[in-house]
TIKE-212817 format. One record per residue: residue number from 1; residue in one letter; y, x, z of N, C-alpha, C, O, CB in turn. Coordinates in steps of 0.05 Angstrom, whole numbers. Atoms other than C-alpha are relative to their C-alpha. Glycine has a CB too. Layout:
! residues N
+-----+------+--------+--------+--------+--------+--------+--------+--------+--------+--------+--------+--------+--------+--------+--------+--------+
|  nr | rest |    n_v |    n_u |    n_w |   ca_v |   ca_u |   ca_w |    c_v |    c_u |    c_w |    o_v |    o_u |    o_w |   cb_v |   cb_u |   cb_w |
+-----+------+--------+--------+--------+--------+--------+--------+--------+--------+--------+--------+--------+--------+--------+--------+--------+
| NUM |    a |      Y |      X |      Z |      Y |      X |      Z |      Y |      X |      Z |      Y |      X |      Z |      Y |      X |      Z |
...
+-----+------+--------+--------+--------+--------+--------+--------+--------+--------+--------+--------+--------+--------+--------+--------+--------+
This chain:
! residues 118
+-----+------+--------+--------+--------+--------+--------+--------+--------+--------+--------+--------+--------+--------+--------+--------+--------+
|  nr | rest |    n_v |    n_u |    n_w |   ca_v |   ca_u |   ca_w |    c_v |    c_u |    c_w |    o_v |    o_u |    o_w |   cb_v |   cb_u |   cb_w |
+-----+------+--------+--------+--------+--------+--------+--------+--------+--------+--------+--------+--------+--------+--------+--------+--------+
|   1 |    x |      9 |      7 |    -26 |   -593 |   3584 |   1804 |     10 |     20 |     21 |     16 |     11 |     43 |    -31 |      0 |      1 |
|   2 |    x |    -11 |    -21 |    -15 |   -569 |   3649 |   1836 |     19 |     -6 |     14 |     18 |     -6 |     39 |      8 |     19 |    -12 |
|   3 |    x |    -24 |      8 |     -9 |   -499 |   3626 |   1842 |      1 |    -24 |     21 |     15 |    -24 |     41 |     14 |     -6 |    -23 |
|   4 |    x |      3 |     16 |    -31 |   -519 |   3564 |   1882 |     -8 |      6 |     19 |      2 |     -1 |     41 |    -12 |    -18 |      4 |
|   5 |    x |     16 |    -11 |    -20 |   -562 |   3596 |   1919 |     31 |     18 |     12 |     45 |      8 |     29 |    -33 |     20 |    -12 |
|   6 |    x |    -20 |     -8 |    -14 |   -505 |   3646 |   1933 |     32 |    -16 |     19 |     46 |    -12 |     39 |      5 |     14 |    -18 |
|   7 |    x |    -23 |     20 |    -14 |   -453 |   3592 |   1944 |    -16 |    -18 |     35 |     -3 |    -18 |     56 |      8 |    -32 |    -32 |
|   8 |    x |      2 |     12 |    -18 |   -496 |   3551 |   1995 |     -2 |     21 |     22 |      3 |     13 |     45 |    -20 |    -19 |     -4 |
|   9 |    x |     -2 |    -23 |    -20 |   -504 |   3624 |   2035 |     28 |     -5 |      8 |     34 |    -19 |     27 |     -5 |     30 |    -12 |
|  10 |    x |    -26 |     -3 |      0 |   -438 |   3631 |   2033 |     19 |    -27 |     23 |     37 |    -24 |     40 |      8 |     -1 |    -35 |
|  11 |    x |    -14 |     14 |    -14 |   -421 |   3566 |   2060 |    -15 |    -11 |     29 |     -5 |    -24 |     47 |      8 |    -18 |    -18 |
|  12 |    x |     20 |     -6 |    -31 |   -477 |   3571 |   2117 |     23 |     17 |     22 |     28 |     11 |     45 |    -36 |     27 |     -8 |
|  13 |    x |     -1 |    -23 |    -12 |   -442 |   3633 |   2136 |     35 |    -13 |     16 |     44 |     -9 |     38 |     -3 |     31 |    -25 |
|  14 |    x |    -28 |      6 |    -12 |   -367 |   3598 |   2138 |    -12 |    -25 |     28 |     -1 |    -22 |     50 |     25 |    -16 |    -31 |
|  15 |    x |     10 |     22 |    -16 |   -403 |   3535 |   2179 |     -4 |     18 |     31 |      6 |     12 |     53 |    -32 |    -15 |    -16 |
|  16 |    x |      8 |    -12 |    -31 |   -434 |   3590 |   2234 |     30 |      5 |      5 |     38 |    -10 |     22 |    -24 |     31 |      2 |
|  17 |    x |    -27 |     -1 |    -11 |   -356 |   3614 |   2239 |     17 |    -22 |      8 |     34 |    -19 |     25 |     13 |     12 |    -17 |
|  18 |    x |    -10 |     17 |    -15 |   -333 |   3558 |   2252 |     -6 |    -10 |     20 |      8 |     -7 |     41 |      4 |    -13 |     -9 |
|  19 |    x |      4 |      3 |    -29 |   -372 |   3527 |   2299 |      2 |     20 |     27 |      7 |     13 |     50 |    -23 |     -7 |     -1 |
|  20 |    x |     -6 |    -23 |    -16 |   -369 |   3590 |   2334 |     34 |      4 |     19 |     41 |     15 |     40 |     -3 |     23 |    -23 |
|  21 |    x |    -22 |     -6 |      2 |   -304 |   3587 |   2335 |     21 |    -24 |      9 |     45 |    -26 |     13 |      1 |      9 |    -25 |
|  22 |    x |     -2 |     34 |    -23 |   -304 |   3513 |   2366 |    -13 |      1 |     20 |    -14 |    -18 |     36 |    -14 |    -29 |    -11 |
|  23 |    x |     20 |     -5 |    -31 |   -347 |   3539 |   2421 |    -32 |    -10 |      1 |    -48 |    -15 |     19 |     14 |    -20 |     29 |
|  24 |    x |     36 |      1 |      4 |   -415 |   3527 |   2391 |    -14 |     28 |     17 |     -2 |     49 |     21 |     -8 |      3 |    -41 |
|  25 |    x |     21 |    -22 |    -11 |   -465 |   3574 |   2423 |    -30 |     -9 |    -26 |    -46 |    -28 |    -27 |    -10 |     -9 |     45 |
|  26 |    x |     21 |      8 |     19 |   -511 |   3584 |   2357 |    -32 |     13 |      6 |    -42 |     34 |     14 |     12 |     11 |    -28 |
|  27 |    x |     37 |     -5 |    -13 |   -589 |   3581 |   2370 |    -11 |     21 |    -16 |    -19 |     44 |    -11 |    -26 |    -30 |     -6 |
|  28 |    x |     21 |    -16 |     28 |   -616 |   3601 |   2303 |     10 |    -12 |    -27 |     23 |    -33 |    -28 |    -39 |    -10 |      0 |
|  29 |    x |     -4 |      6 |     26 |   -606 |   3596 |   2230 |    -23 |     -4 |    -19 |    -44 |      6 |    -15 |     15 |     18 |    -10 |
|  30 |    x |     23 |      4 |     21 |   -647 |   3575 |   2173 |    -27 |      1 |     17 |    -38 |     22 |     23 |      1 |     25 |    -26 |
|  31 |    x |     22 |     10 |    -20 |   -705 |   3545 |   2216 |    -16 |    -12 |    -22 |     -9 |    -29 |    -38 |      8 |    -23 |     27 |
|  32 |    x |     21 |     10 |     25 |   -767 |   3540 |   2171 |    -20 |     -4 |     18 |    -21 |      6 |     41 |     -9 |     23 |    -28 |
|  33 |    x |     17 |      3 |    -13 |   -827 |   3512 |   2187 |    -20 |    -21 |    -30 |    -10 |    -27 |    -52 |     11 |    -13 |     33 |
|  34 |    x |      8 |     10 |     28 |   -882 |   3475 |   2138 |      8 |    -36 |     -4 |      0 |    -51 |    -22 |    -37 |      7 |     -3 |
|  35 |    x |      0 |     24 |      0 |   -853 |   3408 |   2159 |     29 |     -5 |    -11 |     37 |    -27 |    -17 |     -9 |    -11 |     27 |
|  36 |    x |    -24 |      0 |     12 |   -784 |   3427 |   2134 |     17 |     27 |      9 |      7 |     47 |     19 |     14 |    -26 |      7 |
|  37 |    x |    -27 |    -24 |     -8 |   -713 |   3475 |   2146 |     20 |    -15 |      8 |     22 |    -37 |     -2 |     14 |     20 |    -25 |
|  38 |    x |    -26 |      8 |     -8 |   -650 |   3459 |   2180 |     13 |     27 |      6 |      6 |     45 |     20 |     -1 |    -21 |     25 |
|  39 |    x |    -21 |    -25 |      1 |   -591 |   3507 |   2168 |      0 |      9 |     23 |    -10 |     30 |     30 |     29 |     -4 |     -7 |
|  40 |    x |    -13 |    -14 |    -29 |   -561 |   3508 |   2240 |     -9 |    -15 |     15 |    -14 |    -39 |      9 |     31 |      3 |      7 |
|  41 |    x |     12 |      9 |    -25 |   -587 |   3494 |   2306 |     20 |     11 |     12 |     28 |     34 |      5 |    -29 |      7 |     10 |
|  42 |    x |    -33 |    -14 |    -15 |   -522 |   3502 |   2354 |     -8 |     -6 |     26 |    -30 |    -14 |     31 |     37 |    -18 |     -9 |
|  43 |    x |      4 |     19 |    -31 |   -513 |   3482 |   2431 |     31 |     -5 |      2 |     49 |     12 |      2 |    -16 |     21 |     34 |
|  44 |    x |    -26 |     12 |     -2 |   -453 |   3442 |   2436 |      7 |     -8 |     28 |     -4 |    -30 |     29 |      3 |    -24 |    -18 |
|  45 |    x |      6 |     -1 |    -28 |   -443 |   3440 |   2511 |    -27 |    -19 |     13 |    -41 |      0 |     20 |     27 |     -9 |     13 |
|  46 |    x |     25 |      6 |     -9 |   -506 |   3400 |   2538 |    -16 |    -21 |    -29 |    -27 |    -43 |    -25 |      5 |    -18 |     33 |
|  47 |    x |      9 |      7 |     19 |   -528 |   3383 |   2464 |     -7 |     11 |    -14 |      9 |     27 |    -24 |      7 |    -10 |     -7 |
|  48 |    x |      3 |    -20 |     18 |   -571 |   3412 |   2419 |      7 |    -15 |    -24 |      3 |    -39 |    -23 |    -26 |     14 |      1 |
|  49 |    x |     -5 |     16 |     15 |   -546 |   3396 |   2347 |    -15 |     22 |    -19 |    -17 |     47 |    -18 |     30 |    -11 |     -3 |
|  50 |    x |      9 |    -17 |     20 |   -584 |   3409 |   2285 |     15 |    -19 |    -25 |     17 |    -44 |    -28 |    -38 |      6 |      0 |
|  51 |    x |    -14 |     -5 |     13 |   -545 |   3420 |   2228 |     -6 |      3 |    -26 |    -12 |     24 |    -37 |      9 |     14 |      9 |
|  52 |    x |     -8 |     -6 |     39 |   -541 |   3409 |   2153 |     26 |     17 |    -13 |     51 |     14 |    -13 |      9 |    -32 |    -16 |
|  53 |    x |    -27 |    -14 |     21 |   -495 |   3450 |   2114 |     -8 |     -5 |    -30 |    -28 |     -2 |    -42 |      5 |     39 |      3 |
|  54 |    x |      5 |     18 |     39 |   -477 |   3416 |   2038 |     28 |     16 |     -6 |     48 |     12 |      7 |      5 |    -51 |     -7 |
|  55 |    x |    -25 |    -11 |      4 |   -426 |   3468 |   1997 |     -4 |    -10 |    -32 |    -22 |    -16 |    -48 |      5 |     35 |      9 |
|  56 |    x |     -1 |     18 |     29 |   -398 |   3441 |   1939 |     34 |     20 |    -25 |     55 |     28 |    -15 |     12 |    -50 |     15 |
|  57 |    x |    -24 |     -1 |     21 |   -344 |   3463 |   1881 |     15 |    -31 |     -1 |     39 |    -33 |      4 |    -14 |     10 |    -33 |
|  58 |    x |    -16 |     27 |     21 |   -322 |   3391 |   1855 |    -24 |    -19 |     15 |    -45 |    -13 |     25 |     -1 |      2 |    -48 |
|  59 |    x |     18 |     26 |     -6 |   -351 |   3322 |   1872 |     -2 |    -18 |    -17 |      5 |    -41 |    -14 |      7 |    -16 |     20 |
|  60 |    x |     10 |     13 |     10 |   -375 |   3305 |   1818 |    -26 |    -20 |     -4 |    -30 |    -39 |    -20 |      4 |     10 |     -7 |
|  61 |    x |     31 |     11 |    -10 |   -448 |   3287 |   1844 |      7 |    -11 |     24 |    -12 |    -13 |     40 |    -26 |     23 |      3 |
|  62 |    x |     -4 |     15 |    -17 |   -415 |   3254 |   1893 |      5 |     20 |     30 |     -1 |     44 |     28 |    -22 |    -22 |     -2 |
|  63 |    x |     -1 |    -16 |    -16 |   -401 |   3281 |   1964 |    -21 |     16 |      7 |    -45 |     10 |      5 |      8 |    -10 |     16 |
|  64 |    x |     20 |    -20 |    -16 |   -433 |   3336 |   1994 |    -24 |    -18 |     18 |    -49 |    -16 |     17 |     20 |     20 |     23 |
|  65 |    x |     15 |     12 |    -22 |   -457 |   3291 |   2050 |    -22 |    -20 |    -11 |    -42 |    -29 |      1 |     21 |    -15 |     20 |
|  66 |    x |     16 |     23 |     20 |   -487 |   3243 |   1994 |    -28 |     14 |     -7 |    -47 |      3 |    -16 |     19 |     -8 |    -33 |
|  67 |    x |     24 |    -21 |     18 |   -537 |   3303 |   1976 |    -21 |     -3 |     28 |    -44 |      7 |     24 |     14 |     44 |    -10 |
|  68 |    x |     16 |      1 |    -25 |   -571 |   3289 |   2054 |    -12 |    -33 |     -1 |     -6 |    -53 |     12 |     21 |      8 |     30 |
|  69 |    x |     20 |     31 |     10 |   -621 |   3228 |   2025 |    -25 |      3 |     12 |    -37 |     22 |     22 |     -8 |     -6 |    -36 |
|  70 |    x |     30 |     10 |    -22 |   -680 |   3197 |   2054 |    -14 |     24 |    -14 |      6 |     37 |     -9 |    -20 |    -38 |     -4 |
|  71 |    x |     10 |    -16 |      0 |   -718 |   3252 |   2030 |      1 |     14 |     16 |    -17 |     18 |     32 |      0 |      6 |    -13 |
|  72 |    x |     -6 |    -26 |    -21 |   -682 |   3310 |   2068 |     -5 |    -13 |     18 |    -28 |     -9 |     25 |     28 |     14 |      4 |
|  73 |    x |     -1 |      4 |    -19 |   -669 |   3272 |   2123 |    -29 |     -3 |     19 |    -31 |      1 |     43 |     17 |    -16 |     -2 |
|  74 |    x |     30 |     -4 |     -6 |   -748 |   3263 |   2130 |    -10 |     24 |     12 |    -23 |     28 |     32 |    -15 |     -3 |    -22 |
|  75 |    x |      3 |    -21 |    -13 |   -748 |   3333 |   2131 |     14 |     11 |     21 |      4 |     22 |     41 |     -1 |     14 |    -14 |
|  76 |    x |    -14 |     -6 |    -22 |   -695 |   3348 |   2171 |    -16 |    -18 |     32 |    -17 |     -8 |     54 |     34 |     -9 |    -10 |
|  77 |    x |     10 |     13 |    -33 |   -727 |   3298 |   2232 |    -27 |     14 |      0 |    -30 |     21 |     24 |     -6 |    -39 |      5 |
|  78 |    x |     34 |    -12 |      0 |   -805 |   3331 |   2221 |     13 |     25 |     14 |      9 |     30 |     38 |    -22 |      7 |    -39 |
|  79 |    x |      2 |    -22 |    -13 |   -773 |   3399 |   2227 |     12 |     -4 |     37 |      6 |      7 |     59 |     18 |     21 |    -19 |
|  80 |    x |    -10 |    -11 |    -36 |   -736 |   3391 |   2292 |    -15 |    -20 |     20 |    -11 |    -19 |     44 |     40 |     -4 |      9 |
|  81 |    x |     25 |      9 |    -13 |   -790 |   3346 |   2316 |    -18 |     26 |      6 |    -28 |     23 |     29 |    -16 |    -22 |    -19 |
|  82 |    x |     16 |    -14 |      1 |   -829 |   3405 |   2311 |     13 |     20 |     20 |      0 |     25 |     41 |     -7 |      7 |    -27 |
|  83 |    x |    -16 |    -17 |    -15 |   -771 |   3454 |   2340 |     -4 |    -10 |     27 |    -14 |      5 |     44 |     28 |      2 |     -8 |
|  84 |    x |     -3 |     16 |    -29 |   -765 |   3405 |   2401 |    -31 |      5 |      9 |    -36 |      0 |     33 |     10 |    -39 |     -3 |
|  85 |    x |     23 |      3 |    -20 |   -839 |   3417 |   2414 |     -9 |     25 |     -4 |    -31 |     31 |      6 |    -23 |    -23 |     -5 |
|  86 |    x |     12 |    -33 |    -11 |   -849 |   3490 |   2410 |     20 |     16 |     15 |     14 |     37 |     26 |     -9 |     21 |    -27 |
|  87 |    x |    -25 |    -12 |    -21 |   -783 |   3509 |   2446 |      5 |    -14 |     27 |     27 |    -11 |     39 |     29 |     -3 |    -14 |
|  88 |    x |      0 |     27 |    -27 |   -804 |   3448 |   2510 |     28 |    -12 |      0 |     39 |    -15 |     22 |     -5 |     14 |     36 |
|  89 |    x |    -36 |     10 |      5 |   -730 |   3419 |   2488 |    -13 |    -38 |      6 |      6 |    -54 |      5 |     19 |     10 |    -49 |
|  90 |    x |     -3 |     25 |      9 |   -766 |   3345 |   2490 |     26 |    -21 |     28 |     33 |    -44 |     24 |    -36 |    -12 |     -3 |
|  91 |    x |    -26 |     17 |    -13 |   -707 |   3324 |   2555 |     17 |     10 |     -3 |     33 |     11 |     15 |      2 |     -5 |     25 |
|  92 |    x |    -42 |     -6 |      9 |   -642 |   3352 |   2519 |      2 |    -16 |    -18 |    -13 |    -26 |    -35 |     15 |     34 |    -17 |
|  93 |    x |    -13 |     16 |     27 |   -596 |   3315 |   2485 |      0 |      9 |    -22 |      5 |     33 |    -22 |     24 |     -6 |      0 |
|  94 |    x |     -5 |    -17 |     12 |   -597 |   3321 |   2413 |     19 |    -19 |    -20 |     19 |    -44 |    -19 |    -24 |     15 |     -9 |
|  95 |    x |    -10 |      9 |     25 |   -551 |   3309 |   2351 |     -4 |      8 |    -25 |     -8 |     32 |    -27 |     20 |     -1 |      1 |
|  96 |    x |     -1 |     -9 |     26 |   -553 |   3311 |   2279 |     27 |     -1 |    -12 |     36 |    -24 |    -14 |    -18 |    -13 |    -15 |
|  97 |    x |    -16 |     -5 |     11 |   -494 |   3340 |   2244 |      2 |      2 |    -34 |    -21 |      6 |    -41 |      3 |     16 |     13 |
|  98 |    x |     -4 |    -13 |     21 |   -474 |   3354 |   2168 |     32 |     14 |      2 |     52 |      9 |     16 |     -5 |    -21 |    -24 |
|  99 |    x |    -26 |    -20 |      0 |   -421 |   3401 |   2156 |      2 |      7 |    -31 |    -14 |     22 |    -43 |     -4 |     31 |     23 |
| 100 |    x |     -5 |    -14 |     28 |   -389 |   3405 |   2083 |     17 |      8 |     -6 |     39 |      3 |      4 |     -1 |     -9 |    -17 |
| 101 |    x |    -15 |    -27 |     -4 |   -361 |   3455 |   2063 |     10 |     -8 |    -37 |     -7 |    -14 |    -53 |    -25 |     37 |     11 |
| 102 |    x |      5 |     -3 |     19 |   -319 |   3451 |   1999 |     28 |     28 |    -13 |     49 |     36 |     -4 |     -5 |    -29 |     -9 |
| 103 |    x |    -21 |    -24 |      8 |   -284 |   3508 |   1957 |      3 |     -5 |    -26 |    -13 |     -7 |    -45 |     -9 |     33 |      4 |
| 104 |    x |    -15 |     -7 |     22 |   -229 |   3508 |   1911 |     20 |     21 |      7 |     13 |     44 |     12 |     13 |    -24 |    -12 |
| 105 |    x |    -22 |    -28 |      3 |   -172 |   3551 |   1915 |    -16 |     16 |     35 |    -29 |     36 |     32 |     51 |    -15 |      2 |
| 106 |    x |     13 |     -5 |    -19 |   -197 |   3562 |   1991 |    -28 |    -18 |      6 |    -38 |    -30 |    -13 |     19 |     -1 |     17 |
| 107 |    x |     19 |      6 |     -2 |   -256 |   3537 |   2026 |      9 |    -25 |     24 |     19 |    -16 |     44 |    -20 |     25 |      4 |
| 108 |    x |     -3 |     25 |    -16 |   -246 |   3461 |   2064 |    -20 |     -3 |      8 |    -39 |     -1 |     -7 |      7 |    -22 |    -11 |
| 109 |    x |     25 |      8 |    -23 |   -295 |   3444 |   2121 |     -3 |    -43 |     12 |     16 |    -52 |     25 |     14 |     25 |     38 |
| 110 |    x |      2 |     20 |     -8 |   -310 |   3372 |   2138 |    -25 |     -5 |     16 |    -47 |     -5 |      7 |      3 |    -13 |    -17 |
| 111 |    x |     31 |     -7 |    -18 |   -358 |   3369 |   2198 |      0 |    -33 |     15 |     16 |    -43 |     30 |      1 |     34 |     32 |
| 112 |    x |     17 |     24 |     -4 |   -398 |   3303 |   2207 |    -10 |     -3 |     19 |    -33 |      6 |     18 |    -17 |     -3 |    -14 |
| 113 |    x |     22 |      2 |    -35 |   -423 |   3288 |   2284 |     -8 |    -21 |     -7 |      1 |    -39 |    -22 |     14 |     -2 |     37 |
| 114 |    x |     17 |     27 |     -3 |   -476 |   3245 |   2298 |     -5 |    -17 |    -17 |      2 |    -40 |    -12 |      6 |    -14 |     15 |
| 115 |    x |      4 |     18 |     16 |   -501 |   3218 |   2236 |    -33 |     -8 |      9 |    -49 |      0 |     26 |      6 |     11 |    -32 |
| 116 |    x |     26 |      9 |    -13 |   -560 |   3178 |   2234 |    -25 |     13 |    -17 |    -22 |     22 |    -39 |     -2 |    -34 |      2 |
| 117 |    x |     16 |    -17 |     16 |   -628 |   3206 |   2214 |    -23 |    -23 |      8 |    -28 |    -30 |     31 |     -4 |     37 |      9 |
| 118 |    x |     21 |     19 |     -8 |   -683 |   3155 |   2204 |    -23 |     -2 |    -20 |    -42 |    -17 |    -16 |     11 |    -27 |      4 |
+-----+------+--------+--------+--------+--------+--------+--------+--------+--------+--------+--------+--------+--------+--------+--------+--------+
């Protein structure tokens, strides 16, 4: 368990560099709350986006992006339902992103705008 756990750090950490590095302005990371977590919360010029990050070795369980199922995504909308109402955010735009991240010899990024969350 360690090693995933260390890998999905790891690929949090490449996700904040990048967006960063696309002109994200990052809010916060690992946003817990008891209604759920969302990795990244960014501001993408007049959008706030909250952010999945899925890091993977091999696709064998199918894509990264495949691992964001009606379950998560339940959580993912509760928590930033929740964010949007203790930070007064309810008139900004928002989006939901995934960003997967995968590593073999290097580390490949594939970043997902505007998926749907329902």
């Amino acid at each position: 368990m360690y090693e995933k756990h260390y890998l999905g750090k790891t690929g949090e950490m490449i996700a904040t560099k990048y967006l960063i590095k696309n002109g994200y302005k990052i809010v916060t990371r690992n946003f817990r709350c008891k209604q759920g977590e969302i990795d990244i919360i960014a501001q993408d010029k007049n959008e706030i986006v909250f952010i999945e990050v899925k890091t993977r070795h091999n696709n064998n369980y199918g894509n990264p992006a495949q691992a964001v199922d009606k379950r998560k995504r339940t959580h993912i909308l509760n928590a930033t339902k929740y964010f949007i109402y203790i930070n007064r955010l309810e008139n900004r735009f928002i989006r939901f992103d995934v960003i997967e991240i995968y590593q073999k010899d290097k580390f490949y990024i594939n970043h997902i705008k505007n998926i749907i969350i329902k």
